[in-house]
Rosetta silent file (secondary structure, phi, psi, omega in degrees, C-alpha in Angstrom):
SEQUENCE: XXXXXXXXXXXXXXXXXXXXXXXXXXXXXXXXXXXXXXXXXXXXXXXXXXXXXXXXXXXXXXXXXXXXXXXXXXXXXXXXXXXXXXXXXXXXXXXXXXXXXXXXXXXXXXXXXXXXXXXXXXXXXXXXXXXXXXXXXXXXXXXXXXXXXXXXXXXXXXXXXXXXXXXXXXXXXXXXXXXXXXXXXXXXXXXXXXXXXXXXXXXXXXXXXXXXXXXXXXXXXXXXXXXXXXXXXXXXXXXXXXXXXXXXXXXXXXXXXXXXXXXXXXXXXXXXXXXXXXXXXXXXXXXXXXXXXXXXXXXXXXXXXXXXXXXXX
SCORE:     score description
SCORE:     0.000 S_00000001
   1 L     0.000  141.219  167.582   31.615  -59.778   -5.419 S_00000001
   2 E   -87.656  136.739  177.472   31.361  -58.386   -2.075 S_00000001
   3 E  -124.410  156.530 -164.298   33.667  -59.597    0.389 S_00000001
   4 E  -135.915  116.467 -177.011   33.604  -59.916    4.326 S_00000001
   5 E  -102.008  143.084  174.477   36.903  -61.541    5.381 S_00000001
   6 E  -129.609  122.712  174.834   36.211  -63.557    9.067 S_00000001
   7 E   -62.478   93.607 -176.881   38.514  -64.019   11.358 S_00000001
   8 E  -123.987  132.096 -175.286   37.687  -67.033   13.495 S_00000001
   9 L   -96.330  121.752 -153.187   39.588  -68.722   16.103 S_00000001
  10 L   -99.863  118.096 -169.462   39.125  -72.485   15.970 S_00000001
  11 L   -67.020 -149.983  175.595   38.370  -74.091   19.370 S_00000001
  12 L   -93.311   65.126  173.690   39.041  -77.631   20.203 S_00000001
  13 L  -114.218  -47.798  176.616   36.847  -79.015   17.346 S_00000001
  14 L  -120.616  142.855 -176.607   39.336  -80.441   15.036 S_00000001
  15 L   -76.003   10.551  174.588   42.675  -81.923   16.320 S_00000001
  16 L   -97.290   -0.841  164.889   44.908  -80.690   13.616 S_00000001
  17 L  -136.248   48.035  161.116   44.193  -77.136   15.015 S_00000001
  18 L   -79.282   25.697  174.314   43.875  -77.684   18.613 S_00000001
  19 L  -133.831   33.566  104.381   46.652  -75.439   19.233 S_00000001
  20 L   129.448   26.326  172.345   44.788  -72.312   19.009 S_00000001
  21 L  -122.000  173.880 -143.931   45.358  -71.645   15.449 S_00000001
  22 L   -93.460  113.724 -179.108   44.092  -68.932   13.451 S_00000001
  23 E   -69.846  138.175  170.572   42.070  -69.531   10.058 S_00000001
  24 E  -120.438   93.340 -167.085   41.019  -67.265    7.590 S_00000001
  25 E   -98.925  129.783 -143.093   37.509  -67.750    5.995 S_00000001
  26 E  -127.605   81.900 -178.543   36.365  -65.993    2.776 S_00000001
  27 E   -98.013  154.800 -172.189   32.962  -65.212    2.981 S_00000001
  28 E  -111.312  142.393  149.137   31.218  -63.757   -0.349 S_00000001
  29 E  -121.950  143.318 -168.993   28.031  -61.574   -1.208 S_00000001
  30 L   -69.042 -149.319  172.872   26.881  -60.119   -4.210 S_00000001
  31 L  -123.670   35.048  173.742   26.917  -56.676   -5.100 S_00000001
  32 E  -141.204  119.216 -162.380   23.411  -56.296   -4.535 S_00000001
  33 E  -122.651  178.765 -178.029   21.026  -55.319   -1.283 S_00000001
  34 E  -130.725 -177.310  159.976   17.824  -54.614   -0.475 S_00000001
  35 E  -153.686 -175.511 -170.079   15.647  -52.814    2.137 S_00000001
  36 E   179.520  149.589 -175.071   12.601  -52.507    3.825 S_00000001
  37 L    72.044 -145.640 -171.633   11.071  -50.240    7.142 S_00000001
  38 L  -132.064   97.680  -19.412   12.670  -47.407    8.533 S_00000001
  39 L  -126.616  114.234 -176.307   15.220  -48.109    7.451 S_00000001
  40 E  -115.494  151.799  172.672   17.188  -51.620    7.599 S_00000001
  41 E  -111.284  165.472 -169.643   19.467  -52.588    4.598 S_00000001
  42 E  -161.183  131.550  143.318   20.486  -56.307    3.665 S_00000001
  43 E  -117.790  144.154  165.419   22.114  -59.308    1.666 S_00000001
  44 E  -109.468  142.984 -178.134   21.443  -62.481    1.887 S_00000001
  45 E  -149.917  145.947 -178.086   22.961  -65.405    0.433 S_00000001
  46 L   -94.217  -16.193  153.617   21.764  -69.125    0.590 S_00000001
  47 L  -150.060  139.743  -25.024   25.366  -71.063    0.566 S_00000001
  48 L   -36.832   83.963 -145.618   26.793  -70.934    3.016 S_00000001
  49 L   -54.760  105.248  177.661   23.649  -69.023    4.541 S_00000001
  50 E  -137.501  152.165  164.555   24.656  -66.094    6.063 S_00000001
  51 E  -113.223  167.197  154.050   23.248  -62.209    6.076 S_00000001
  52 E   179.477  130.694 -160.094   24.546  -58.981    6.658 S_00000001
  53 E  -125.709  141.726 -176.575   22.616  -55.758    7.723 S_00000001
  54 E   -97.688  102.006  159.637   22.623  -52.211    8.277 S_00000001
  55 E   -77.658   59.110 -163.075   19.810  -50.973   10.792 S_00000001
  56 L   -98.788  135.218  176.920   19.173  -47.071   11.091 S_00000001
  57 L  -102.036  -57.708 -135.378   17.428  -45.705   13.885 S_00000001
  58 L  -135.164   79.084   29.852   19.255  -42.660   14.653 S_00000001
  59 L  -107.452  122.320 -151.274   18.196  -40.308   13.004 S_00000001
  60 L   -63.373  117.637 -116.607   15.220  -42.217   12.065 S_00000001
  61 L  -162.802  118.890 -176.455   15.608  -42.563    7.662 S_00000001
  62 L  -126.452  154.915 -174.257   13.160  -43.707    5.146 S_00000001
  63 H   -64.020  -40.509  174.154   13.836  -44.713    1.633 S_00000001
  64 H   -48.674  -48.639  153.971   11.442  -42.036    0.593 S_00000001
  65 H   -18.548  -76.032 -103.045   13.711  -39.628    1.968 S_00000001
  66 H  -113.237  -30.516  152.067   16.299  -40.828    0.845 S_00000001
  67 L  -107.040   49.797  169.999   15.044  -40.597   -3.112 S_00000001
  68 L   -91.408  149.780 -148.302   13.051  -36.970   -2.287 S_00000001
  69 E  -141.801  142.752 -160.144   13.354  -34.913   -4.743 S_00000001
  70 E  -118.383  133.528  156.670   13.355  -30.797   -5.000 S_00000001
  71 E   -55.022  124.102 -176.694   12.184  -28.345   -7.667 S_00000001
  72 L   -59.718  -58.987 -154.731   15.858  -26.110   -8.279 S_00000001
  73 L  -142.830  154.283 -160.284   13.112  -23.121   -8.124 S_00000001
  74 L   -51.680  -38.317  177.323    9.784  -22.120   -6.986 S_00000001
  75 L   -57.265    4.313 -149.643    9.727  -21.396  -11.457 S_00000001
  76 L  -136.067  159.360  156.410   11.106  -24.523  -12.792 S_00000001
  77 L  -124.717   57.408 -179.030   10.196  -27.664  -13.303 S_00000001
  78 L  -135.065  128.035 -142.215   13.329  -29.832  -13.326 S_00000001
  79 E  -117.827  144.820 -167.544   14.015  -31.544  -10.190 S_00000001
  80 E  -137.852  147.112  172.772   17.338  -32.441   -7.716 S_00000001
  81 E   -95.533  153.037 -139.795   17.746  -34.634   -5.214 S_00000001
  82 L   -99.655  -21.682 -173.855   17.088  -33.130   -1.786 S_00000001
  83 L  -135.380   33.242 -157.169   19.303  -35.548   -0.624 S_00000001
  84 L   -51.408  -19.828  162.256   22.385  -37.165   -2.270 S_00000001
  85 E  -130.862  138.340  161.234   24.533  -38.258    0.454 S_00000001
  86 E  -151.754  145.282 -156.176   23.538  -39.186    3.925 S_00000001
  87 E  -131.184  162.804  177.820   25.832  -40.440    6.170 S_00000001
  88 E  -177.580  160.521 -171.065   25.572  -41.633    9.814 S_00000001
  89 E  -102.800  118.820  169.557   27.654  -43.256   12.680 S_00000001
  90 L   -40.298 -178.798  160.710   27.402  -47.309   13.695 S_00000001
  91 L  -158.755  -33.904 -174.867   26.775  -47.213   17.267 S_00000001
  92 L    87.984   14.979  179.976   25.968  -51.210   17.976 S_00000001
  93 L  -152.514 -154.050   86.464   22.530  -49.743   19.571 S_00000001
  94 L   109.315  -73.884  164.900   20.877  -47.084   17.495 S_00000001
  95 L  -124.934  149.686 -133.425   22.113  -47.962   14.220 S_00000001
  96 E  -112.786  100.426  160.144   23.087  -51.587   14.207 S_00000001
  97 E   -82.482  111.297 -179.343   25.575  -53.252   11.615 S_00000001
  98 E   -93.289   85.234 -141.929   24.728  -56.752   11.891 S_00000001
  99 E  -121.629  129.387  161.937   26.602  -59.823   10.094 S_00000001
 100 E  -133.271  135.813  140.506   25.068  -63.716   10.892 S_00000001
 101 E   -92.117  161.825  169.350   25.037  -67.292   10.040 S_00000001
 102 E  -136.167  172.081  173.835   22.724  -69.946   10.199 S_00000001
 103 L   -83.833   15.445 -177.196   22.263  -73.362    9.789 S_00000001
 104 L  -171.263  158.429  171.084   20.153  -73.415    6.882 S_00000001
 105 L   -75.971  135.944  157.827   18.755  -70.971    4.565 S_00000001
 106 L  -148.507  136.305  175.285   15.370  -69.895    5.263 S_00000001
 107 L   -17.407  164.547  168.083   12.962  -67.210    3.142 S_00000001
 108 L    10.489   67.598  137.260   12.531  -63.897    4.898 S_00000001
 109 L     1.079  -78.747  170.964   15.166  -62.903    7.012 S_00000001
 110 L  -134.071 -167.384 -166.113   13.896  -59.667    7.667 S_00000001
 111 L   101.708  -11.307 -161.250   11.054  -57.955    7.353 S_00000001
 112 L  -123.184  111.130 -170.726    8.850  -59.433    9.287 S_00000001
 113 L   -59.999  -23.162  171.845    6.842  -59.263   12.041 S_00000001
 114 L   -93.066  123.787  170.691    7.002  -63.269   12.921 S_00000001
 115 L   -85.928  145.748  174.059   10.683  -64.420   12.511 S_00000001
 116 L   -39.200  129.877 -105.833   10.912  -67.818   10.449 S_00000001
 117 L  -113.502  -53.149 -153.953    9.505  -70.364   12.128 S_00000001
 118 L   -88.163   -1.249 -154.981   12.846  -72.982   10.871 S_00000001
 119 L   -70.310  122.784  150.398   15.370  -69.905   12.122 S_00000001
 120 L  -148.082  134.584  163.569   18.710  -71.015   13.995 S_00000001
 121 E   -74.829  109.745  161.499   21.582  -68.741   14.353 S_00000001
 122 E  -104.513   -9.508  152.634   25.249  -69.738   14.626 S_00000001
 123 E  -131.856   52.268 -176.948   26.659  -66.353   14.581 S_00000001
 124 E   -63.000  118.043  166.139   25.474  -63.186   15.469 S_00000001
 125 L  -117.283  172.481 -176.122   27.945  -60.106   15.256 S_00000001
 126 L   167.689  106.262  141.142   27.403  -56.439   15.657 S_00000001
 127 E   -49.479  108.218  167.286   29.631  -53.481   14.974 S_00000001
 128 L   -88.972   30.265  155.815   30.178  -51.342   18.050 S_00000001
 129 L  -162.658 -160.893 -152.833   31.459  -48.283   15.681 S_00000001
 130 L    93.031 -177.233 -168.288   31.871  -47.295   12.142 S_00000001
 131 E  -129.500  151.541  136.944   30.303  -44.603    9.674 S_00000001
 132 E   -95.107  171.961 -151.352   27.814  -45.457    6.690 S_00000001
 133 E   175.279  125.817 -171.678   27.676  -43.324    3.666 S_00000001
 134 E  -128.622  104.878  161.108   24.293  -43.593    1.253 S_00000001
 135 E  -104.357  134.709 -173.784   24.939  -42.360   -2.045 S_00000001
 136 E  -129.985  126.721  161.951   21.942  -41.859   -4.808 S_00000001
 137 E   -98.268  130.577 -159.186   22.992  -40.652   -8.396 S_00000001
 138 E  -125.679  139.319  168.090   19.447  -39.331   -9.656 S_00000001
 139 L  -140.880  126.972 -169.225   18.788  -39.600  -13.378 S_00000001
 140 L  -108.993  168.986  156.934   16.284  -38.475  -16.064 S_00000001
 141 E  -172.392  153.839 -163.431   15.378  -38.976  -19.781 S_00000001
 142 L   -77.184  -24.074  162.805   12.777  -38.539  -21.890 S_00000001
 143 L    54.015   45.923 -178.967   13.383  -41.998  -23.246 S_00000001
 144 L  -102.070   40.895 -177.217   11.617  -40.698  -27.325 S_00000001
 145 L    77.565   -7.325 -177.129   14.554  -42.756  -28.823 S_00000001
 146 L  -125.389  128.567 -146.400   17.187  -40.416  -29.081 S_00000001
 147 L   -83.242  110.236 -175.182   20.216  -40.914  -26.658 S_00000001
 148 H     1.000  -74.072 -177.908   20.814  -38.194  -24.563 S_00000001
 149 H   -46.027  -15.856 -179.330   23.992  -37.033  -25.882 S_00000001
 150 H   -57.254  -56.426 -151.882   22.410  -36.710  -29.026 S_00000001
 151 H   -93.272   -2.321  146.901   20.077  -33.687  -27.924 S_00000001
 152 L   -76.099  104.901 -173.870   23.247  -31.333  -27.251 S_00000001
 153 L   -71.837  -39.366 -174.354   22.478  -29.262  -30.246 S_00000001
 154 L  -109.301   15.658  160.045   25.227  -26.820  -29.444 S_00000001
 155 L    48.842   49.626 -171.886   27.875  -29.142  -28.326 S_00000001
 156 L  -137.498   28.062  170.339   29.223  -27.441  -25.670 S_00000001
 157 L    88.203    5.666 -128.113   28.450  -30.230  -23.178 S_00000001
 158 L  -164.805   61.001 -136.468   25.656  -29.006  -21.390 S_00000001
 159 L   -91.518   16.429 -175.860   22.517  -30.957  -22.379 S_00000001
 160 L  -110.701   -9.997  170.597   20.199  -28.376  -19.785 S_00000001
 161 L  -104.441   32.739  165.068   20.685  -25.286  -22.193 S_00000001
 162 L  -120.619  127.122  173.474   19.035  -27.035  -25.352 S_00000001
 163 L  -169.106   86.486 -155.793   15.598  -26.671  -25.254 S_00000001
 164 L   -78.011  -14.683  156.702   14.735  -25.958  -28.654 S_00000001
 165 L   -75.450  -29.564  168.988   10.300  -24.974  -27.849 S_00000001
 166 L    85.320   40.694  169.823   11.699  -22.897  -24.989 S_00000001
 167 L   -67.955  -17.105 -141.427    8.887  -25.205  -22.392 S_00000001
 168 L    95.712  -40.445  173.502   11.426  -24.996  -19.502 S_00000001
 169 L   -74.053  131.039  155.917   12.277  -28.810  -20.606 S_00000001
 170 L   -75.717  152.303  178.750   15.618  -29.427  -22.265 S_00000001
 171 L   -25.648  -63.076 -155.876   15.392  -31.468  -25.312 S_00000001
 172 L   -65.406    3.725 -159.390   16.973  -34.344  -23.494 S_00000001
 173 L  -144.018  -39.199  167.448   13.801  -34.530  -20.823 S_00000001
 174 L  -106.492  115.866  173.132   10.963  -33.792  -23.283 S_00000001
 175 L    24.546  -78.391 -177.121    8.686  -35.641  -25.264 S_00000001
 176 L  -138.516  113.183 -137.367    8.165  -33.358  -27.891 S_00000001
 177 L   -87.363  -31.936 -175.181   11.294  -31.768  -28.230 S_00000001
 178 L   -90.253  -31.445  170.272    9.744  -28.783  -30.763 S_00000001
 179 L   133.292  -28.202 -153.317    6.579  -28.139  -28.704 S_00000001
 180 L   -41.942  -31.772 -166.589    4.200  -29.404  -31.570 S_00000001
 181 L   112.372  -36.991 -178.985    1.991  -31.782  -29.777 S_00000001
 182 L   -93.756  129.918 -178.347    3.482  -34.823  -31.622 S_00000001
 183 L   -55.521  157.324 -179.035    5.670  -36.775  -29.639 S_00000001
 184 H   -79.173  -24.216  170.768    9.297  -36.778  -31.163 S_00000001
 185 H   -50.760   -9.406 -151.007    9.116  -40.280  -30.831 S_00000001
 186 H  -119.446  -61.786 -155.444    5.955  -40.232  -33.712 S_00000001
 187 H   -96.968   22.953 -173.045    7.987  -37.989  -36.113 S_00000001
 188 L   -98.145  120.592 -176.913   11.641  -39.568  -35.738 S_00000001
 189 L  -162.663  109.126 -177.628   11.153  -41.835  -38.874 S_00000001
 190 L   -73.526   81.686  158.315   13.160  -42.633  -41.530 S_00000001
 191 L   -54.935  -52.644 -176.329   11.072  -42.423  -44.617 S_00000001
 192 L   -97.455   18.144 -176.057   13.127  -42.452  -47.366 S_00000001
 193 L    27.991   69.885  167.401   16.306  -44.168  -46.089 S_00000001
 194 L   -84.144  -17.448  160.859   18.490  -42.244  -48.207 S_00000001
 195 L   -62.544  -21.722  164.124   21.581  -43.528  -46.404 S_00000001
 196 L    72.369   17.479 -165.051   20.364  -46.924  -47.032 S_00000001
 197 L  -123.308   15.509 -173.468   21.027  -47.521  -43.020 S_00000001
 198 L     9.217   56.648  179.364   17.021  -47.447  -41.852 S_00000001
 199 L  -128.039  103.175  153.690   18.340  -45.330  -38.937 S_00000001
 200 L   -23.774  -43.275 -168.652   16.053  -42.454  -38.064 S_00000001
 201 L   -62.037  -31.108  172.128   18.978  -41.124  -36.239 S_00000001
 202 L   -96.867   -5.566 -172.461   20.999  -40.532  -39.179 S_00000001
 203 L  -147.897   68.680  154.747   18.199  -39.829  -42.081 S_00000001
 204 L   -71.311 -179.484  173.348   15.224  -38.349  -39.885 S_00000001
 205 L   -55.831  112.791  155.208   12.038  -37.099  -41.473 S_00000001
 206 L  -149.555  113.555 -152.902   11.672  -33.745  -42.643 S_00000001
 207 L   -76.193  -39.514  151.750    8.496  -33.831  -44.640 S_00000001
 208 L   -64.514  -13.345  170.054    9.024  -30.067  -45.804 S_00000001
 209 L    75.743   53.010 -177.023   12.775  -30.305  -46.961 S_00000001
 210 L  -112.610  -11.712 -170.376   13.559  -26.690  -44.719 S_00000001
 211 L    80.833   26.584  177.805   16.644  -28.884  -43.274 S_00000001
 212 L  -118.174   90.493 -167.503   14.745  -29.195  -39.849 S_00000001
 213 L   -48.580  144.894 -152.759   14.175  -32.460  -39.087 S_00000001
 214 L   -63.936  -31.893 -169.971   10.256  -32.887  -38.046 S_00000001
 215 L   -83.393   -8.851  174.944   10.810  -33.405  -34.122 S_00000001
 216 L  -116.130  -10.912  132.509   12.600  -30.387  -33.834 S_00000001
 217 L   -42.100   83.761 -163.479    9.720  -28.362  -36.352 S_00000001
 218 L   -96.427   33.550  142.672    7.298  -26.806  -35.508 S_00000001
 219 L  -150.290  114.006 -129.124    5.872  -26.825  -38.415 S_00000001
 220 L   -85.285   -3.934  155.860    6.417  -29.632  -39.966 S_00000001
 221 L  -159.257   67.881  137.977    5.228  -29.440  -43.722 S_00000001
 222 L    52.251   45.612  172.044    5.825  -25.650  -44.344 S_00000001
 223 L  -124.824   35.953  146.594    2.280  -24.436  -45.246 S_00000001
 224 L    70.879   -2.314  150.245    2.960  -21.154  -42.334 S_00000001
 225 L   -85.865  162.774  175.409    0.486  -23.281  -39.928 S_00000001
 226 L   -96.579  147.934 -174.008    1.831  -24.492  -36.696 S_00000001
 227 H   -60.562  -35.798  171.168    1.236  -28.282  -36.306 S_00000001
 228 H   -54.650   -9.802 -176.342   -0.024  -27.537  -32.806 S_00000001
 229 H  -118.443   17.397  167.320   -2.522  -25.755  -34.133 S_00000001
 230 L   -95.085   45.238 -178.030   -3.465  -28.202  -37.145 S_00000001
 231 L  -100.369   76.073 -148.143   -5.942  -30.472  -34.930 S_00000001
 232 L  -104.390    6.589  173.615   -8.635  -30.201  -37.569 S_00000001
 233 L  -145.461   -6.610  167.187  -10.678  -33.250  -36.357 S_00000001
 234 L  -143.677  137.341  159.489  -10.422  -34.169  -32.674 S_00000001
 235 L   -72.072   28.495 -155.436   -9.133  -31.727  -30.209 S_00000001
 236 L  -102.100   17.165  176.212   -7.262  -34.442  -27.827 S_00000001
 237 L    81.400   37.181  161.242   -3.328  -32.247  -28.109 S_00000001
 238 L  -110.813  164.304  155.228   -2.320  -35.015  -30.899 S_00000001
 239 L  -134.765    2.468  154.507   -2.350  -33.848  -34.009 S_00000001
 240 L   -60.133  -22.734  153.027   -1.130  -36.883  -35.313 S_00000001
 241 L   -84.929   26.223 -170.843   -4.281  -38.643  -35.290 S_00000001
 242 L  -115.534   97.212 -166.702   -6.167  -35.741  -37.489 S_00000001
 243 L   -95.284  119.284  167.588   -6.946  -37.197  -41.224 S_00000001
 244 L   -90.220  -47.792 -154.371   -8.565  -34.653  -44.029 S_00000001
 245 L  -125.886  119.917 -166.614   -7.243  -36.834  -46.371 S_00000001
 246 L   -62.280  -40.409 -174.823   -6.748  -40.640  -44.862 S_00000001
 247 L   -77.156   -9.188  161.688   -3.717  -41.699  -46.136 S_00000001
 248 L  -144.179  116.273  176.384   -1.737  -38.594  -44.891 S_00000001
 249 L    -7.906 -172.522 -158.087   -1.914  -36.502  -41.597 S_00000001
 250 L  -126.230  -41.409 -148.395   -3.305  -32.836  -41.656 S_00000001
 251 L   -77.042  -57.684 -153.825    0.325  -31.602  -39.805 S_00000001
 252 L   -95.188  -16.896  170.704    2.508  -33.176  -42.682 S_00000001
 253 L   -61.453   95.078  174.775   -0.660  -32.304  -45.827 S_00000001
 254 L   -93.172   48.571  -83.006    0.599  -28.633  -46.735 S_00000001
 255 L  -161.203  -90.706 -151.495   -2.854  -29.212  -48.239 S_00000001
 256 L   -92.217   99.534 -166.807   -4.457  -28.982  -45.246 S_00000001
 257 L  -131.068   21.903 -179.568   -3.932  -25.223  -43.608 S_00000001
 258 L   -60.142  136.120  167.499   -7.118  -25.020  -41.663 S_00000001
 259 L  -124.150  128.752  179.280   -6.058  -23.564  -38.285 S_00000001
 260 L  -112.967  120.601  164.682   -7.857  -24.883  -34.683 S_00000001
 261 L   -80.876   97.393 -170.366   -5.832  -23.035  -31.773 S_00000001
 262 L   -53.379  153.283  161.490   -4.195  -24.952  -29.157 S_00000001
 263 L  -145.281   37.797  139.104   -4.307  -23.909  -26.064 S_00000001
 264 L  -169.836 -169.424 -168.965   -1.778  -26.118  -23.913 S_00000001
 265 L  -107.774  163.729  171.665    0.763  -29.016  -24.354 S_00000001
 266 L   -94.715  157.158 -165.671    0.414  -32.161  -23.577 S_00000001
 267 L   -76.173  133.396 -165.113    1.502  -33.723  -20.518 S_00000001
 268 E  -107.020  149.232  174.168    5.307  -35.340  -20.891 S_00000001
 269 E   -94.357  119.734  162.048    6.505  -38.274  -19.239 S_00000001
 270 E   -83.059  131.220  163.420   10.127  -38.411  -17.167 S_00000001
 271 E  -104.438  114.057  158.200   11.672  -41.911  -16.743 S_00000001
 272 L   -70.399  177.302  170.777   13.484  -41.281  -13.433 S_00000001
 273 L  -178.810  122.838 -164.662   16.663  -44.058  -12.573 S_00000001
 274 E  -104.072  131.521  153.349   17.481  -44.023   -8.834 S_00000001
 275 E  -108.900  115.410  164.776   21.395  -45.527   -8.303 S_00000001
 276 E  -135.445  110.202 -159.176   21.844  -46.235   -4.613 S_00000001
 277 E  -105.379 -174.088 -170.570   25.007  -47.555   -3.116 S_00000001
 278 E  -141.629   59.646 -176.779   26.008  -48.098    0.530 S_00000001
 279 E   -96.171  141.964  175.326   29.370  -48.425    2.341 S_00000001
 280 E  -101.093  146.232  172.060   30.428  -48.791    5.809 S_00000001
 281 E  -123.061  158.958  145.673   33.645  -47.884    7.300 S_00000001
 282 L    72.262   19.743 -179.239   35.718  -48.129   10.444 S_00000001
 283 L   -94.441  144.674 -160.791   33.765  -51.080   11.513 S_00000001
 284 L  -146.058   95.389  169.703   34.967  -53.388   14.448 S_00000001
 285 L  -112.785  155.910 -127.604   33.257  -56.720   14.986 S_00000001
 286 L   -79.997  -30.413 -165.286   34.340  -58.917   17.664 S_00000001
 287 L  -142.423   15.981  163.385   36.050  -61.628   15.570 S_00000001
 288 L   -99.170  140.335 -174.759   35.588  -60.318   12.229 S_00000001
 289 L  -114.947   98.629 -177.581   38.632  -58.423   10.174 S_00000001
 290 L  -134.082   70.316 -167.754   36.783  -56.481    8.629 S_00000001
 291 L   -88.727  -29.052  159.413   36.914  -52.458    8.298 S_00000001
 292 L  -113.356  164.350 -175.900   35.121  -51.695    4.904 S_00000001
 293 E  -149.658  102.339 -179.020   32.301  -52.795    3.462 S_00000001
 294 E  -106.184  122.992  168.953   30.330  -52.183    0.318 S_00000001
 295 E   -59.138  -34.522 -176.585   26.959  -53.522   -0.116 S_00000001
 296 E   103.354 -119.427 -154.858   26.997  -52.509   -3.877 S_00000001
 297 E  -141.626  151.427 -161.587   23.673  -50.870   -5.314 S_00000001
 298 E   -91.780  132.486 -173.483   20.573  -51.199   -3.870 S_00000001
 299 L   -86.545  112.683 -179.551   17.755  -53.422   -5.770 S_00000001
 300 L  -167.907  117.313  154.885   13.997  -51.877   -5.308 S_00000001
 301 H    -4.089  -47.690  175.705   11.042  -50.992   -7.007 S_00000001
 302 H   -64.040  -26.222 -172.240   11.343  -47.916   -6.012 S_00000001
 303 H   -88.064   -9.308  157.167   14.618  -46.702   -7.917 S_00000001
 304 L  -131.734  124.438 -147.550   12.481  -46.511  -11.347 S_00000001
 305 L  -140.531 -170.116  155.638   10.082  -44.728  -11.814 S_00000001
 306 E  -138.620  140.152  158.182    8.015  -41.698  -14.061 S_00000001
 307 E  -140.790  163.998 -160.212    6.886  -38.444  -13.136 S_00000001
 308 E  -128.015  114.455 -153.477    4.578  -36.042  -15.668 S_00000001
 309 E  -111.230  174.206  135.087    4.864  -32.395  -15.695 S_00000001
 310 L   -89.654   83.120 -171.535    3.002  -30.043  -18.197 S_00000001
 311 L   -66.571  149.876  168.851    4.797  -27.333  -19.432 S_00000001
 312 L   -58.611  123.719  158.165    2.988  -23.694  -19.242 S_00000001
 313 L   -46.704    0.000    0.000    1.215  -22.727  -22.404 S_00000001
């Protein structure tokens, strides 16, 4: 939990502290905020009802920024964030750290062009200085069942120099990890369980017996065609739907050696994962003792996502 300790000095409301003295109040928030515009950040909590918000102006900061994302090279297609820290200075005008109660909870807070109808305020603060600090950890995977770490082939730590079709994608980011046209997700299948453990991971497929498990083969049952090029009845880049013989595939049939010549891959899917946390520093509110502050990790739609590249033929 996040906490914002408040200092409050207790007037002449109750007579066992009418002598001026000081209290200590423990207020809590989770470890989860949100946003919305350009650019205010927020938690809310419904008891006690209180908020507390981050407001940037200065230099005016959009979430889109703030998860844009750069090709390393005009060649490549694997992507960096443009922007992993951004930082800025409180001011109390310009960018506004904001902490309130009210006397009731009421829906939508911020956001809004009409303020809540039911709204009353019993505290209103506002840091006049501190720093903020926006950090996003950007993450990808191919998400075809086999867990990243898995797809260092050469074990040296380094999952971006395995890339066993040689698309530009490392294993750990593409689809179809041999180039074939069949997703690896299609051939990692444990037919014969010989391990008795119906775990693909540990007994995959490899329908020729070359010791190359089918998702990393690109030809997968050793009759010298390539499976990309075994699409002997629809032309759609699957070759996994293409039956000579119905009860077994054309690609895995060393049968079947008719060759139709692809001529590109199919387009692969990236699961992005956006992490984005927030802390304030060095903050000075009038009657709060408070100098850091972490919001935690920010909750939005926006922090998962896909994007779909094509490797060059």
């Amino acid at each position: 939990m996040r906490k914002l300790i408040t200092l409050l000095t207790i007037l002449l409301f109750v007579t066992s502290c009418d002598d001026g003295d000081i209290i200590l109040v423990e207020l809590e928030f989770d470890n989860t905020f949100e946003t919305c515009g350009e650019l205010v950040f927020y938690n809310v909590k419904e008891l006690p009802a209180e908020s507390i918000s981050l407001q940037i102006s200065s230099p005016a900061t959009t979430l889109d920024e703030i998860l844009e994302l750069i090709y390393i090279d005009t060649d490549s297609i694997l992507v960096v964030l443009a922007n992993p820290i951004t930082e800025g200075t409180i001011d109390g005008v310009n960018n506004l750290l904001n902490y309130r109660s009210y006397a009731s909870y009421s829906d939508n807070l911020f956001c809004n062009d009409v303020p809540p109808s039911n709204l009353q305020i019993t505290e209103d603060q506002s840091s006049i200085s501190g720093n903020y600090t926006i950090t996003t950890i950007y993450t990808e995977d191919d998400n075809d069942g086999i867990p990243a770490e898995m797809e260092d082939l050469n074990n040296n730590g380094n999952l971006y120099d395995d890339d066993t079709d040689g698309d530009g994608l490392p294993n750990f980011l593409d689809e179809d990890d041999d180039g074939d046209n069949v997703l690896t997700s299609t051939e990692l299948i444990d037919y014969d369980m010989d391990d008795d453990d119906d775990d693909p991971l540990t007994d995959p497929q490899d329908t020729d017996g070359d010791g190359v498990p089918n998702y990393l083969d690109n030809d997968d049952d050793g009759d010298l065609v390539l499976t990309i090029n075994e699409e002997n009845i629809t032309q759609d880049l699957n070759p996994s739907n293409d039956y000579t013989n119905p009860t077994i595939a054309d690609y895995l049939n060393p049968q079947i050696a008719t060759i139709v010549l692809a001529t590109e891959y199919r387009p692969h899917n990236i699961k992005q994962t956006y992490e984005v946390s927030l802390i304030v520093d060095s903050i000075t509110f009038p009657t709060l003792n408070q100098d850091v502050f972490d919001f935690g990790m920010l909750q939005d739609t926006r922090t998962s996502s896909t994007r779909t590249v094509t490797p060059d033929f």
